[in-house]
Each structure stands twice: as C-alpha cells, then as structure tokens.
C-alpha positions, 0 to 999 in steps of 0.5 A: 500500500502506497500513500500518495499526494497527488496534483491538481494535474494528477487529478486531472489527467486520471478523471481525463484518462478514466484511470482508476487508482489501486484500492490498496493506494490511499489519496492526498491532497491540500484542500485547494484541490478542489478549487484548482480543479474547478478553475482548470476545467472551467479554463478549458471551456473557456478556451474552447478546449472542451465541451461544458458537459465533459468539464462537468462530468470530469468534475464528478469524476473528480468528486468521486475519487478517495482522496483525502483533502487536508489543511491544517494549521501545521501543513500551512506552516510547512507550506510556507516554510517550504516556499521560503527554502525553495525560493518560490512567491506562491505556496499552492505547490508547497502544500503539497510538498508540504502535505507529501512530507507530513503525510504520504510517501510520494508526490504524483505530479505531472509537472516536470518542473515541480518534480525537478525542484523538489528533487532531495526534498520530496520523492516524486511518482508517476500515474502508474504507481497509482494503478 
C-alpha cells in the first residue's frame, strides 16, 4: 500500500484518462484541490478546449475519487516554510510538498518542473504507481 499526494494535474489527467487508482493506494491532497480543479476545467471551456458537459462530468469524476483533502494549521506552516527554502512567491505547490512530507510517501505530479525542484526534498511518482 502506497500513500500518495497527488496534483491538481494528477487529478486531472486520471478523471481525463478514466484511470482508476489501486484500492490498496490511499489519496492526498491540500484542500485547494478542489478549487484548482474547478478553475482548470472551467479554463478549458473557456478556451474552447472542451465541451461544458465533459468539464462537468470530469468534475464528478473528480468528486468521486478517495482522496483525502487536508489543511491544517501545521501543513500551512510547512507550506510556507517550504516556499521560503525553495525560493518560490506562491505556496499552492508547497502544500503539497508540504502535505507529501507530513503525510504520504510520494508526490504524483505531472509537472516536470515541480518534480525537478523538489528533487532531495520530496520523492516524486508517476500515474502508474497509482494503478
């Protein structure tokens, strides 16, 4: 059983993909999940990049997935104690550095650039050690 902090992309990509996560795998995020994934969508239908009902139906999908959404007061300090140390002005990606180092075992991203700056700090997954 793997404990796992999963992205907004992540998320994304497996309602997208229709993946469906390992029952032995257990799911976490910080709770500005939800409004990363609903402003994601609704961009996309803006853009023309996909139909409203299939935005609608990914965020069900979404709603429907196992993960565990958590902010607490000591995740928003490791957040911002992160951010500092990594030299970043925002926080959203620091909780989840944060939350994977509190809580889990890996971050399943699928931005290469977060992976790669949180090379030492966190241990990074693929999608496929979701399955």
């Amino acid at each position: 059983m793997g404990r796992f902090v999963v992205d907004a992309g992540a998320v994304l990509h497996l309602a997208s993909a229709g993946i469906e996560v390992s029952s032995e795998n257990k799911l976490f995020a910080p709770t500005l999940l939800r409004s990363q994934v609903l402003s994601a969508l609704h961009e996309a239908v803006q853009r023309g990049d996909l139909p409203p009902d299939v935005a609608r139906d990914r965020l069900a999908r979404v709603g429907r997935m196992p993960i565990r959404l958590l902010g607490d007061g000591v995740l928003r300090r490791r957040a911002w104690e992160l951010a500092d140390q990594l030299g970043w002005a925002s926080t959203y990606d620091a909780e989840y550095v944060a939350l994977t180092q509190l809580q889990a075992d890996a971050l399943v991203t699928l931005d290469a650039d977060l992976a790669r700056s949180v090379r030492g700090v966190v241990t990074t997954a693929s999608i496929e050690a979701l399955r």
